[in-house]
Structure formats: C-alpha cells, structure tokens
C-alpha positions, -999 to 999 in steps of 0.1 A, spaced: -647 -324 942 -639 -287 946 -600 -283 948 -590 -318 936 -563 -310 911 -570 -331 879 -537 -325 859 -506 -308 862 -499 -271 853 -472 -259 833 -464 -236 863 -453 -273 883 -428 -281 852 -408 -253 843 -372 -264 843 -355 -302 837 -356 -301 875 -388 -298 883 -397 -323 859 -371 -343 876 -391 -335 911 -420 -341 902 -413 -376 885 -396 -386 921 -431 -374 940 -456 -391 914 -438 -424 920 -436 -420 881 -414 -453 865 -409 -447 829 -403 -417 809 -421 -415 774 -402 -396 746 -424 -385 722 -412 -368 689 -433 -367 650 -419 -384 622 -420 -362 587 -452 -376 578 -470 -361 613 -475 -397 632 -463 -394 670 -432 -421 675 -420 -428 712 -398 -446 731 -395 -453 771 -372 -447 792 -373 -455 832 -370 -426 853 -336 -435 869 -319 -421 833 -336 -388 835 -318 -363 845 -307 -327 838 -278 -336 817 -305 -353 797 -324 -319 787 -291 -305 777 -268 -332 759 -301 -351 744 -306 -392 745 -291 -411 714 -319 -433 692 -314 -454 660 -333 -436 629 -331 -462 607 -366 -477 616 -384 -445 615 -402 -434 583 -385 -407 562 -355 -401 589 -320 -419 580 -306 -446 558 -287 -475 582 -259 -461 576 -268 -426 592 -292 -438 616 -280 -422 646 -304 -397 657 -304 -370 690 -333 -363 705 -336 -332 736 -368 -339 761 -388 -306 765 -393 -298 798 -427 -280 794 -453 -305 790 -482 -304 764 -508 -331 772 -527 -327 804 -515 -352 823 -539 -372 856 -527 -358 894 -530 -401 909 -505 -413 926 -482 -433 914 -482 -417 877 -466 -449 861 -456 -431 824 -444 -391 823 -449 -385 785 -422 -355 774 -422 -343 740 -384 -340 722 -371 -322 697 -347 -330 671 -314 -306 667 -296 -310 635 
C-alpha cells in the first residue's frame, strides 16, 4: 500500500516528550527497558506507560543488579538505568502498540 507508514521515524521521537506523545496515541501499555549485560545479551524489564514520564529520562528508574550477570554483588545491587529517547529498532505503526521497547543506558 503506497503511503502506509510501517514503522516509526526517529524524526516522530526526538525528545522524552514525544516519546511520551506518542506512547499516549499508540494506545501503547507497557514500556520495555532494554540495556546489555557485560557479556553482550540484551536484559529488559517492563514498565506500564502510566510511570513514563519526563522526569524518567532525566533522574533514571532504580533496578536490583544482583541477578544480572557480571553487574553487582547483593550487597551493591542497586543499579540506575536512563531510557534513551531515540529509538533503535523499527518499531510496527498498528494501533494499539501494546510494548514501546526504549533502550537505557547505565551512568556510573
């Protein structure tokens, strides 16, 4: 079909806002974050989209380390990770988008 969008553009996500936005008008439920290990394996965890928000892409989300390989002992587990707000995987234009996968990185 000529004009049917089939992902989103980079252009549609440039600030914590838009993302934000556009979360709000794909009906979108959960957030992914996605960050790599030390090895190079993609880990994740979900939030739902009523926690997103700009503060989020400034402060960062608090996570237990602990259970990921090669981060923290227990006793130093606690781990910040900051949501990027330009996306890297393509992701579909249906409506509702049920997941928003954002990558994170790790500040120390």
């Amino acid at each position: 079909m000529a004009g049917v969008k089939n992902h989103v553009s980079e252009a549609e996500v440039a600030s914590p806002r838009d993302v934000i936005d556009l979360c709000q008008r794909k009906g979108v439920q959960i957030v992914d974050l996605r960050f790599c290990d030390l090895p190079g394996t993609w880990q994740h965890f979900s939030i739902p989209t009523d926690e997103l928000s700009e503060v989020l892409f400034e402060e960062g989300i608090g996570f237990d380390g602990s259970s990921i390989r090669g981060f923290q002992a227990i006793h130093e587990s606690d781990m910040l990770l900051i949501p990027d707000p330009h996306p890297r995987f393509t992701l579909p234009s249906r409506t509702p988008l049920r997941a928003f996968p954002l990558e994170c990185v790790m500040p120390r």
